[in-house]
N, CA, C and O atoms as a CHARMM CRD file, in Angstrom:
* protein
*
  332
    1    1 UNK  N     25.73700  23.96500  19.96000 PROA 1      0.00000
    2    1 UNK  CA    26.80100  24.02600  18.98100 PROA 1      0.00000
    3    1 UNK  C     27.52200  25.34800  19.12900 PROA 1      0.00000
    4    1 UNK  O     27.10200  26.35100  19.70500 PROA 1      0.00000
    5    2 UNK  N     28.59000  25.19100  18.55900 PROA 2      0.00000
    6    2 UNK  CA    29.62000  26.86200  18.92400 PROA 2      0.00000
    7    2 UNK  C     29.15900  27.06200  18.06900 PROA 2      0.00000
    8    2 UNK  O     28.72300  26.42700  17.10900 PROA 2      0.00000
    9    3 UNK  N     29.25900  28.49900  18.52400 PROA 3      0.00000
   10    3 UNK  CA    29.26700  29.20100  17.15500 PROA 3      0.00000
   11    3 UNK  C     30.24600  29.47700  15.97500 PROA 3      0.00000
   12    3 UNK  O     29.68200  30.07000  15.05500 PROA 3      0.00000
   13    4 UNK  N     31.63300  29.19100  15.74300 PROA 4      0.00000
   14    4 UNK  CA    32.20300  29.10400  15.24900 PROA 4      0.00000
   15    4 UNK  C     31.99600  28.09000  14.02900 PROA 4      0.00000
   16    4 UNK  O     32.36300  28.24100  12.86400 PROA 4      0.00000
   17    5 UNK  N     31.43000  27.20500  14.50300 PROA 5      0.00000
   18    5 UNK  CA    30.97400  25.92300  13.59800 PROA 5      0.00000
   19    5 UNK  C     29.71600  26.11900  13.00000 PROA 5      0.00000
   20    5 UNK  O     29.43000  25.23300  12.19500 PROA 5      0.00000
   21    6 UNK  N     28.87100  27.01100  13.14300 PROA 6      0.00000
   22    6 UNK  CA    27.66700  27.48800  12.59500 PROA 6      0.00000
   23    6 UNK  C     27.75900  27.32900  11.08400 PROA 6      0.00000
   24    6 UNK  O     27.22100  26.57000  10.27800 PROA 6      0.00000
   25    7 UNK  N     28.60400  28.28400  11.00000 PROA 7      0.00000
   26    7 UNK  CA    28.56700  28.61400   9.35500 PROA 7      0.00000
   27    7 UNK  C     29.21600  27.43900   8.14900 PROA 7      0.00000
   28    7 UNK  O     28.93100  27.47900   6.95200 PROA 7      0.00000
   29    8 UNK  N     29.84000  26.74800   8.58800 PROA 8      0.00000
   30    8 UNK  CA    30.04400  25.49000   7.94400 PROA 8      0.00000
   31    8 UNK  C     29.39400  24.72100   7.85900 PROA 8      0.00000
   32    8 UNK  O     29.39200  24.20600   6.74100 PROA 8      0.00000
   33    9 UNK  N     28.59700  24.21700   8.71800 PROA 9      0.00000
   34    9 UNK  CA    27.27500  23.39300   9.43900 PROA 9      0.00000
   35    9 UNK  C     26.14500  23.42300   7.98600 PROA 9      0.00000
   36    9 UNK  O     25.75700  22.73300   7.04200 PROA 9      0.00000
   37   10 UNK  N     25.98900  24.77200   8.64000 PROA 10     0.00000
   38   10 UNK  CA    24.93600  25.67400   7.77900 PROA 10     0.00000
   39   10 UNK  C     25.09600  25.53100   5.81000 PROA 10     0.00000
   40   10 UNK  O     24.28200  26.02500   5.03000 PROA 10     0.00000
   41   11 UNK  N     26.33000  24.75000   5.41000 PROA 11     0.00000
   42   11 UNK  CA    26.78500  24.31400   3.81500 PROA 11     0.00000
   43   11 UNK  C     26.63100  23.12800   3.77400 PROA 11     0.00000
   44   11 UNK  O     26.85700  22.55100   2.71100 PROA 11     0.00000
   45   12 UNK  N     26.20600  22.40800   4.90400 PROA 12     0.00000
   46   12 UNK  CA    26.22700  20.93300   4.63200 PROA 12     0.00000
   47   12 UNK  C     26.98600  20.05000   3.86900 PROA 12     0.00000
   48   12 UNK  O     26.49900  19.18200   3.14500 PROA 12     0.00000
   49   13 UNK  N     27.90900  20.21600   3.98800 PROA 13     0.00000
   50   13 UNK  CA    29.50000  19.26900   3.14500 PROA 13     0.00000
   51   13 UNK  C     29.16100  18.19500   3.30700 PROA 13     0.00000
   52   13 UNK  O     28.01400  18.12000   3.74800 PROA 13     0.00000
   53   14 UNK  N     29.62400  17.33300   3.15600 PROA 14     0.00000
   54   14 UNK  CA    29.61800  15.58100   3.04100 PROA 14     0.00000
   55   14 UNK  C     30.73400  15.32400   4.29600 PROA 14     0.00000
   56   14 UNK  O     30.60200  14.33400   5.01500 PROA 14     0.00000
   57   15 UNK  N     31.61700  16.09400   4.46300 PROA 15     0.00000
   58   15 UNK  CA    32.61600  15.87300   5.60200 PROA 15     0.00000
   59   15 UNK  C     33.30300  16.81600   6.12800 PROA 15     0.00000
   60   15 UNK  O     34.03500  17.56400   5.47900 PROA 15     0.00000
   61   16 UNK  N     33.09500  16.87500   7.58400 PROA 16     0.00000
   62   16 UNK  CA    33.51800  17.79900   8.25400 PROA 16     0.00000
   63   16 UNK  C     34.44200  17.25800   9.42300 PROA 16     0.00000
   64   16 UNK  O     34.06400  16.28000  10.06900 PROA 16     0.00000
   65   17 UNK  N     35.74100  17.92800   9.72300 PROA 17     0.00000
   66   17 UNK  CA    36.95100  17.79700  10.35500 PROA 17     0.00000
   67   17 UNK  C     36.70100  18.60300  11.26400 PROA 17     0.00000
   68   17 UNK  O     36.33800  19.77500  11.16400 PROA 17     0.00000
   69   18 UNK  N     36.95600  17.77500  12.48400 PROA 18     0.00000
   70   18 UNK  CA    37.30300  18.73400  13.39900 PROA 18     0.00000
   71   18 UNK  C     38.86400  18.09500  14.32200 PROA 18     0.00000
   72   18 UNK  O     39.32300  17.04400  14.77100 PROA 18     0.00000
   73   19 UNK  N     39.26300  19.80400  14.17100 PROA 19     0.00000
   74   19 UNK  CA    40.90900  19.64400  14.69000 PROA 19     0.00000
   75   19 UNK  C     40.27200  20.77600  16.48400 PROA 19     0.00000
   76   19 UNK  O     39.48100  21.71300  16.59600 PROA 19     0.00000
   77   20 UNK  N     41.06700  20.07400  17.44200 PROA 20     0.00000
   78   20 UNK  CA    41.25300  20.59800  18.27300 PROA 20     0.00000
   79   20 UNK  C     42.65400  21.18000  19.00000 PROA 20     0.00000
   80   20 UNK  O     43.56800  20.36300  19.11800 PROA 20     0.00000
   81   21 UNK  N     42.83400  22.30400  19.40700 PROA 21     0.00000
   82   21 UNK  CA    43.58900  22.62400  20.27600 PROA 21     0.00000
   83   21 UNK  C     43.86200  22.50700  21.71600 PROA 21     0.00000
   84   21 UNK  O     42.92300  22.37300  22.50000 PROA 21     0.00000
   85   22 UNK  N     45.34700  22.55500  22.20500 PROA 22     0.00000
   86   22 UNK  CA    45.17000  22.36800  23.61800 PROA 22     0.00000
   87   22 UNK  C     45.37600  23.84000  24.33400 PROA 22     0.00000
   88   22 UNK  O     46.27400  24.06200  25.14700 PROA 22     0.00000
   89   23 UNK  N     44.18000  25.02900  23.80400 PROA 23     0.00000
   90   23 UNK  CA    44.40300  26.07400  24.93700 PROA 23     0.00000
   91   23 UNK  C     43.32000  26.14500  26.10200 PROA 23     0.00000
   92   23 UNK  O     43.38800  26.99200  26.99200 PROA 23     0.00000
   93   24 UNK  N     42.64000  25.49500  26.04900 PROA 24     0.00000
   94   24 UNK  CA    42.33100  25.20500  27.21100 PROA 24     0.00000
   95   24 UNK  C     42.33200  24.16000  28.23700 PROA 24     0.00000
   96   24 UNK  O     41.51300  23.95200  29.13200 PROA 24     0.00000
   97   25 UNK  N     43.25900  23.63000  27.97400 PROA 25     0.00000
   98   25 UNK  CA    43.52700  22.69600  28.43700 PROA 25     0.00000
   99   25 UNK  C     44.60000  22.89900  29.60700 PROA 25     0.00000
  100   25 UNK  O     45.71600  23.26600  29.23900 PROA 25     0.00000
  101   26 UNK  N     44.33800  22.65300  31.30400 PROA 26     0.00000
  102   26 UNK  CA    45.41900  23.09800  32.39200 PROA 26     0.00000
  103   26 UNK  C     45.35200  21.85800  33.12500 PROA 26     0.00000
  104   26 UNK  O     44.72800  20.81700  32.91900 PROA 26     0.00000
  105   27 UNK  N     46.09400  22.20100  33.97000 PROA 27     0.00000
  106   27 UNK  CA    46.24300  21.44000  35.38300 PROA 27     0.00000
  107   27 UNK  C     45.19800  20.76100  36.19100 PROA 27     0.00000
  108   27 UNK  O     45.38000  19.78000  36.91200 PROA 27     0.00000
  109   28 UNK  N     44.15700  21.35200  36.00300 PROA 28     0.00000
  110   28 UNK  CA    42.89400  21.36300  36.14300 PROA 28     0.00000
  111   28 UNK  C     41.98100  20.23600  35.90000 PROA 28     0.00000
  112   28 UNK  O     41.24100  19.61700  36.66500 PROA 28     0.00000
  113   29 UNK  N     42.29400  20.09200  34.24000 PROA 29     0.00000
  114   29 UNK  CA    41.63600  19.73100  33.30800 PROA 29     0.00000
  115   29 UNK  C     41.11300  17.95800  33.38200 PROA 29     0.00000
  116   29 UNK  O     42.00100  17.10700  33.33300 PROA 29     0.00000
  117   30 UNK  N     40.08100  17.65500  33.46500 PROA 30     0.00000
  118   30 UNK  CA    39.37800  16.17700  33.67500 PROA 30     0.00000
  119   30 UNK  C     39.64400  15.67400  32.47300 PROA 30     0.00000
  120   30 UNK  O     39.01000  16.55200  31.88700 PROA 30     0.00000
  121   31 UNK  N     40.18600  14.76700  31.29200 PROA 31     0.00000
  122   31 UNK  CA    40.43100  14.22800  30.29800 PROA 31     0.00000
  123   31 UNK  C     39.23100  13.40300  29.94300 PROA 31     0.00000
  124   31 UNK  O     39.10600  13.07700  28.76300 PROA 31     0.00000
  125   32 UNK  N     38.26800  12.99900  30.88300 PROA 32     0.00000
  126   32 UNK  CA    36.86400  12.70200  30.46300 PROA 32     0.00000
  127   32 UNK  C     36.31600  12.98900  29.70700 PROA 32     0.00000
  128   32 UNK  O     35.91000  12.57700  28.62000 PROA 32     0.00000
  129   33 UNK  N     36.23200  14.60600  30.92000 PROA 33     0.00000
  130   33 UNK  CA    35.02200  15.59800  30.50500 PROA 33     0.00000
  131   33 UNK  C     35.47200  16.14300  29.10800 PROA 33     0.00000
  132   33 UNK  O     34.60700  16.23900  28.23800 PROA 33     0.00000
  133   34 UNK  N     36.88600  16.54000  28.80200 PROA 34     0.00000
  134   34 UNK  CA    37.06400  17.25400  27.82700 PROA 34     0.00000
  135   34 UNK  C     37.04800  16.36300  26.26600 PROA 34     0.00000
  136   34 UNK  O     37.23200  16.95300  25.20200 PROA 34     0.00000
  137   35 UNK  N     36.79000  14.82400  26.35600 PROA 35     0.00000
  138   35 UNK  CA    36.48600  14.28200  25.12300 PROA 35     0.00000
  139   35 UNK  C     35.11900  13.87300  24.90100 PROA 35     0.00000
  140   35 UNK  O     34.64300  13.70700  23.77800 PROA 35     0.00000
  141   36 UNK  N     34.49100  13.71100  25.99200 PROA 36     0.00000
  142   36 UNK  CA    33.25900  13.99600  26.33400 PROA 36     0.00000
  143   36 UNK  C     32.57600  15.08100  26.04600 PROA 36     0.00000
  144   36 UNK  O     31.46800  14.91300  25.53800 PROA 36     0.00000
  145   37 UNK  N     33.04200  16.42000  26.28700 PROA 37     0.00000
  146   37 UNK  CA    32.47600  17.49500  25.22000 PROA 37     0.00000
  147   37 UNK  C     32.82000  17.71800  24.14000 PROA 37     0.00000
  148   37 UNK  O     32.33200  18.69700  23.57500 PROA 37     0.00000
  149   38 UNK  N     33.74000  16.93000  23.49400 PROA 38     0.00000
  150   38 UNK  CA    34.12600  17.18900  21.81800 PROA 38     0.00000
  151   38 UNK  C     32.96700  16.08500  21.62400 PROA 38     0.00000
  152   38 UNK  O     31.84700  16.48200  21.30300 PROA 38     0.00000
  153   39 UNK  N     33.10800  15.26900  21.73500 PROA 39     0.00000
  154   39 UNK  CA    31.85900  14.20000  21.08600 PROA 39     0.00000
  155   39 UNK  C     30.41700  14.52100  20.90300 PROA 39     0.00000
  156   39 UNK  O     29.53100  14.35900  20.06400 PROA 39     0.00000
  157   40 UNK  N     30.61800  15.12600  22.24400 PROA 40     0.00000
  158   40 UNK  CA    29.22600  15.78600  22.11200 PROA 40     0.00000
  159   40 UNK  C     28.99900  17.44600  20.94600 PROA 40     0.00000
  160   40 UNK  O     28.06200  17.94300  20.32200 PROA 40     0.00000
  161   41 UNK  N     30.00700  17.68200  21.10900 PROA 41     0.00000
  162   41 UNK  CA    29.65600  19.01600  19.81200 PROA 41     0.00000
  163   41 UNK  C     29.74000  18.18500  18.49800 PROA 41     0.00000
  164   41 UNK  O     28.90700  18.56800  17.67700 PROA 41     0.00000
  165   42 UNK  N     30.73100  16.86800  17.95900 PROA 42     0.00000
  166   42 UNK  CA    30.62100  16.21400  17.03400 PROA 42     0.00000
  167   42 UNK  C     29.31400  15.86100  16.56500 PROA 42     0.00000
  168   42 UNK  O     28.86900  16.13400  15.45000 PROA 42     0.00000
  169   43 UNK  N     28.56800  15.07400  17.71800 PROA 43     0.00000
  170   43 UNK  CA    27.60300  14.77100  17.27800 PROA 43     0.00000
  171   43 UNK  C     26.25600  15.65100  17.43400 PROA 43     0.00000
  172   43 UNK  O     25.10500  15.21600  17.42600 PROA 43     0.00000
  173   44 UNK  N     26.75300  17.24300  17.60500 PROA 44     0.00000
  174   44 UNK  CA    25.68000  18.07900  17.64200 PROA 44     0.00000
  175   44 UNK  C     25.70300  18.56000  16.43400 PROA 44     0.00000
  176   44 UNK  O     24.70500  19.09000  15.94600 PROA 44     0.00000
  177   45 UNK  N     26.97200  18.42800  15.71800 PROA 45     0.00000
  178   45 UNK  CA    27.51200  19.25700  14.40100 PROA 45     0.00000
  179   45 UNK  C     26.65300  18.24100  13.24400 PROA 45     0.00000
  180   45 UNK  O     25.86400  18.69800  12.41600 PROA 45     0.00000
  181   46 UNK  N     26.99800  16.76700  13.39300 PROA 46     0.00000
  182   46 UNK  CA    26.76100  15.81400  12.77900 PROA 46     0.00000
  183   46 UNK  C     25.06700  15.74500  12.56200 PROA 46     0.00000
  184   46 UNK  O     24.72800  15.53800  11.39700 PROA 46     0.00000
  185   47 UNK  N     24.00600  15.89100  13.52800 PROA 47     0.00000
  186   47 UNK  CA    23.21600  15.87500  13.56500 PROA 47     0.00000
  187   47 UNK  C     22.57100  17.11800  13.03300 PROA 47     0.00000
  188   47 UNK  O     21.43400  17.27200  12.58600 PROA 47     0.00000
  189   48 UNK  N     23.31300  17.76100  13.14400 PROA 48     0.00000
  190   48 UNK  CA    22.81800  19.34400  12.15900 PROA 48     0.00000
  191   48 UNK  C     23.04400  19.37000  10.96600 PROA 48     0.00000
  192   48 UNK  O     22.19700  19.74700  10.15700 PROA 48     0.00000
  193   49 UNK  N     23.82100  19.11100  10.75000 PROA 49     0.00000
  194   49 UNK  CA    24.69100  18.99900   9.07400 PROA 49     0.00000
  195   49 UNK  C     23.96600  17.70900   8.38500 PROA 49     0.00000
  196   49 UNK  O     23.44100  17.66600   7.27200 PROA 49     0.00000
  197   50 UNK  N     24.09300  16.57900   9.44100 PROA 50     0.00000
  198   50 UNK  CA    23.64000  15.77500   8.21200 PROA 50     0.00000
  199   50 UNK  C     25.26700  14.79000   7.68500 PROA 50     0.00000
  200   50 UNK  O     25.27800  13.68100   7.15100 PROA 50     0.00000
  201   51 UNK  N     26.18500  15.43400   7.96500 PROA 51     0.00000
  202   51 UNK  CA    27.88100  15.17700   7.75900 PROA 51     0.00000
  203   51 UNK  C     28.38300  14.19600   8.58200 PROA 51     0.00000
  204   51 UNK  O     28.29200  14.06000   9.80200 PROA 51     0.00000
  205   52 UNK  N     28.91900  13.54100   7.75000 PROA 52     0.00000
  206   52 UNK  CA    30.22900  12.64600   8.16000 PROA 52     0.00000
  207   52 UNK  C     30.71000  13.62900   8.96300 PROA 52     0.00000
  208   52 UNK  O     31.00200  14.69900   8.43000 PROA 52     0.00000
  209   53 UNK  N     30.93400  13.41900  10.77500 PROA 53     0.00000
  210   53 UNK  CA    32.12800  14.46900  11.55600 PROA 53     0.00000
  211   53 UNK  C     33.29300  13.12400  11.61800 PROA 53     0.00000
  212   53 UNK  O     33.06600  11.91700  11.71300 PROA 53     0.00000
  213   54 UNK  N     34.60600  13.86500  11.52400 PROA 54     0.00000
  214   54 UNK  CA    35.79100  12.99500  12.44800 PROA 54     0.00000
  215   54 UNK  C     36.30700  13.99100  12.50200 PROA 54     0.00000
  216   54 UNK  O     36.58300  14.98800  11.83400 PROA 54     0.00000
  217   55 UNK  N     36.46100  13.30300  13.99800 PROA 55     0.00000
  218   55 UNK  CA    37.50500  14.18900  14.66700 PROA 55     0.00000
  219   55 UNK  C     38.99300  13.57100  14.85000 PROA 55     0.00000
  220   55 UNK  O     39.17200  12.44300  15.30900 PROA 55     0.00000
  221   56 UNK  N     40.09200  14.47800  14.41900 PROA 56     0.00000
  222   56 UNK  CA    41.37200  14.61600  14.77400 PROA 56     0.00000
  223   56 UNK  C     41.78800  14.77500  15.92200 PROA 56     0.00000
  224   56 UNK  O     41.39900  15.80800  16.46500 PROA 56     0.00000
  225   57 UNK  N     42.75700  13.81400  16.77200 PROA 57     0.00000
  226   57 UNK  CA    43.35900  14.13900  18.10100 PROA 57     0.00000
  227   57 UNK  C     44.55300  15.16400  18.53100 PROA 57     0.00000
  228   57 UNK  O     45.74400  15.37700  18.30500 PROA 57     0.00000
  229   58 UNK  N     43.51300  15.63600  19.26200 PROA 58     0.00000
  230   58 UNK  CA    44.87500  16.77100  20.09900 PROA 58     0.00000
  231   58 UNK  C     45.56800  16.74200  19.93200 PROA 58     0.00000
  232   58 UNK  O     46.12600  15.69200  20.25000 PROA 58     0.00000
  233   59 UNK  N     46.50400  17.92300  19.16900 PROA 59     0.00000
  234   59 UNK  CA    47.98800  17.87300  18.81700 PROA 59     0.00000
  235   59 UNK  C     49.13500  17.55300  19.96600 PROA 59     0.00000
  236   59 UNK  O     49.23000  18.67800  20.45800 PROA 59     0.00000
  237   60 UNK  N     49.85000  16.91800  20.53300 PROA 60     0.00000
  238   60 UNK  CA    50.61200  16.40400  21.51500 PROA 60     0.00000
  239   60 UNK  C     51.39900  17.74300  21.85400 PROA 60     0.00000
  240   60 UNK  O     51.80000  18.30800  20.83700 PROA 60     0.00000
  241   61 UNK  N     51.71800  18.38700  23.05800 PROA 61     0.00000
  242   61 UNK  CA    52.21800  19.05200  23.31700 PROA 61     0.00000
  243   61 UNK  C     53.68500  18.84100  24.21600 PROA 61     0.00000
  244   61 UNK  O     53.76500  17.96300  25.07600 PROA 61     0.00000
  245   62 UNK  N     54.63000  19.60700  23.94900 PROA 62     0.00000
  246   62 UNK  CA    55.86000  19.89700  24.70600 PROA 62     0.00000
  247   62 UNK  C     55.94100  20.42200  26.37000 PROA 62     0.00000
  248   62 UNK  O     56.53200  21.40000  26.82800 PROA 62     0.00000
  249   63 UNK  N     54.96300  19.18900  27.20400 PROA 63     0.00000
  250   63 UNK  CA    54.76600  20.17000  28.28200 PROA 63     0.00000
  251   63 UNK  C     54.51600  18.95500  29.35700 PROA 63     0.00000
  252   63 UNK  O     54.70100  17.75200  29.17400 PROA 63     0.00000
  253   64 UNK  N     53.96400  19.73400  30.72200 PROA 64     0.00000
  254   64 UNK  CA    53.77500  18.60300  31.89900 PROA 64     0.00000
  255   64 UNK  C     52.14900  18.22000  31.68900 PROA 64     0.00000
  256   64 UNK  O     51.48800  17.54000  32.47400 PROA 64     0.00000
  257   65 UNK  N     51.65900  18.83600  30.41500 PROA 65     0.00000
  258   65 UNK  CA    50.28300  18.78300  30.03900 PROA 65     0.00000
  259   65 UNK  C     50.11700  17.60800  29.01700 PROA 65     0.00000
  260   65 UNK  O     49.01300  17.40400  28.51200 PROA 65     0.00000
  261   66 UNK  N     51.09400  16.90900  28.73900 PROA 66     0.00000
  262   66 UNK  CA    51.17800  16.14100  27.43400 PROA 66     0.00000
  263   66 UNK  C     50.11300  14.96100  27.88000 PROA 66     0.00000
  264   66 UNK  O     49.18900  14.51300  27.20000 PROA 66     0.00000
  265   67 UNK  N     50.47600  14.61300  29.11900 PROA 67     0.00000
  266   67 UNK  CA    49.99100  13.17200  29.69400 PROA 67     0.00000
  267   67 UNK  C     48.18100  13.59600  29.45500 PROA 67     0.00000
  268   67 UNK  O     47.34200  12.72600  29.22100 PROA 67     0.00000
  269   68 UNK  N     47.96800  14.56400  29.53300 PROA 68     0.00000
  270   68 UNK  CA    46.48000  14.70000  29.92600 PROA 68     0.00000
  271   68 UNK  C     45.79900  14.76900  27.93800 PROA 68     0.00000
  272   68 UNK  O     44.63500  14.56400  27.59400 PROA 68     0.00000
  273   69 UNK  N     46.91500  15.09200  27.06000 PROA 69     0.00000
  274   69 UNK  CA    46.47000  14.99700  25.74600 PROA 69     0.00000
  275   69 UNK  C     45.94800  13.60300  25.14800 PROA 69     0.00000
  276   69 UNK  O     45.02800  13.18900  24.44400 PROA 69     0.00000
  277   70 UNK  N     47.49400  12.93600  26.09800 PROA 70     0.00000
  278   70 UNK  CA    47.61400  11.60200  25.55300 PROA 70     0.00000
  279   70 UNK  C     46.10400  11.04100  26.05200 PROA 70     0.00000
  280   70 UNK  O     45.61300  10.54000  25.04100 PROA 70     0.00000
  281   71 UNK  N     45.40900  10.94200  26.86900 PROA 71     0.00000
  282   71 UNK  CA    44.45100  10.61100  27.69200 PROA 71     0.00000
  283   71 UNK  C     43.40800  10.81100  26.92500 PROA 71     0.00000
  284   71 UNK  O     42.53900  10.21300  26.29100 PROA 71     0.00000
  285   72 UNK  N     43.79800  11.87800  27.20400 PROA 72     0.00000
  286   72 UNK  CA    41.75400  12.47500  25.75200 PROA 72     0.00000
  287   72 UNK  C     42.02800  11.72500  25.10900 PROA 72     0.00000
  288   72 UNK  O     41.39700  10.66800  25.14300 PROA 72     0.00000
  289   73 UNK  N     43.46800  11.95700  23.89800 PROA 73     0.00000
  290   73 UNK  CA    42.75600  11.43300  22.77200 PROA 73     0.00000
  291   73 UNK  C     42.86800   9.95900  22.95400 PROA 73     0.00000
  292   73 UNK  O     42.84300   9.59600  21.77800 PROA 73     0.00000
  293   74 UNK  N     42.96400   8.99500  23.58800 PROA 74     0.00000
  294   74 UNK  CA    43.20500   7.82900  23.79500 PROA 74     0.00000
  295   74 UNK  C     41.40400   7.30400  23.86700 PROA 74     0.00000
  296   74 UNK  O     40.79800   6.55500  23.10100 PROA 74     0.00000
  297   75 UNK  N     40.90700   8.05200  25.12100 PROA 75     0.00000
  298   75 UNK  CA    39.33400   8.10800  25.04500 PROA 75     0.00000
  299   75 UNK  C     38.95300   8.13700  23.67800 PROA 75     0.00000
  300   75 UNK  O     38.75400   7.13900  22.98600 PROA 75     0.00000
  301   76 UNK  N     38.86000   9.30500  23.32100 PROA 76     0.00000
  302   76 UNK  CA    38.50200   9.66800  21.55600 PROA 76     0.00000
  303   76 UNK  C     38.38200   8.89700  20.86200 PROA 76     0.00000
  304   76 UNK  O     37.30400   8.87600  20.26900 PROA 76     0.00000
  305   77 UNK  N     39.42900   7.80500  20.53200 PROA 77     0.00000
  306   77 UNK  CA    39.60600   7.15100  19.91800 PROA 77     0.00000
  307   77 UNK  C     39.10400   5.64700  20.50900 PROA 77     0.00000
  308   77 UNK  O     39.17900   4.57900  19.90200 PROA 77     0.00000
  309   78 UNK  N     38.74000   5.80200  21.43800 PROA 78     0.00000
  310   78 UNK  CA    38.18800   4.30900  21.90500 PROA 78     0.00000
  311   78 UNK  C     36.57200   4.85000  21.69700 PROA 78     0.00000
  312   78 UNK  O     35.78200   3.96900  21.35800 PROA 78     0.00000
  313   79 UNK  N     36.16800   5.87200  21.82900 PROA 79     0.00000
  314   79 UNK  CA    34.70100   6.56300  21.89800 PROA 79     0.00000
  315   79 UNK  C     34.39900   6.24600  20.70600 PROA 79     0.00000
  316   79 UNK  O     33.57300   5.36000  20.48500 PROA 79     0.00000
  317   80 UNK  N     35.08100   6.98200  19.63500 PROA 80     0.00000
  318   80 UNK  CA    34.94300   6.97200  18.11600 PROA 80     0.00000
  319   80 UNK  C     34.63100   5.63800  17.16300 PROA 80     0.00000
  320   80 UNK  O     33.83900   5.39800  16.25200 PROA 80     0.00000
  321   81 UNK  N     35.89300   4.74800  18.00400 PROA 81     0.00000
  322   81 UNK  CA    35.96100   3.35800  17.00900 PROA 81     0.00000
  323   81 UNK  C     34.76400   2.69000  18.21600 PROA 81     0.00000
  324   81 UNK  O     35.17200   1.77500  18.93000 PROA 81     0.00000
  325   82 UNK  N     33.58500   3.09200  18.36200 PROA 82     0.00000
  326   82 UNK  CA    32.62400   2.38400  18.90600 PROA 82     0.00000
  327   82 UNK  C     31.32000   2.99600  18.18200 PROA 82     0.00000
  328   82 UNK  O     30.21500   2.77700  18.68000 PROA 82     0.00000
  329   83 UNK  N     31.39900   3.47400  17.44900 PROA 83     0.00000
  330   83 UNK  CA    30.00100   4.76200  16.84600 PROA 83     0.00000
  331   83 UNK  C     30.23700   4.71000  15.34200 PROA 83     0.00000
  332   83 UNK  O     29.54700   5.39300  14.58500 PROA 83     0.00000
């Protein structure tokens, strides 16, 4: 789990959001792997907490990077509405 998410985790809410950004996201970038590791911190968060996780899709960006957003979250959302 990041650490960033620790301390929320750690209050055990009834529901926890997770919003992602696209800064790491390049040219590079496998659209698999990268909804493939949100799911997997979801359900590392989820399993810690105890919490309802959903996750929110990648904000769509103004760029030659858009296609690779659209992709994740397209996965995401086929991953999600199966769990």
């Amino acid at each position: 789990m990041k650490w960033h998410t620790k301390p929320t985790v750690f209050t055990k809410p009834d529901n926890i959001i997770l919003h992602f950004r696209t800064n790491s996201i390049n040219k590079d970038v496998v659209p698999d792997i990268v909804a493939n590791d949100i799911i997997k911190e979801a359900l590392e968060i989820q399993k810690e907490s105890g919490s309802q996780v959903m996750i929110f899709g990648i904000v769509p960006r103004k760029s030659n990077l858009n296609k690779k957003v659209i992709g994740i979250n397209k996965i995401l959302k086929e991953e999600c509405s199966m769990r």
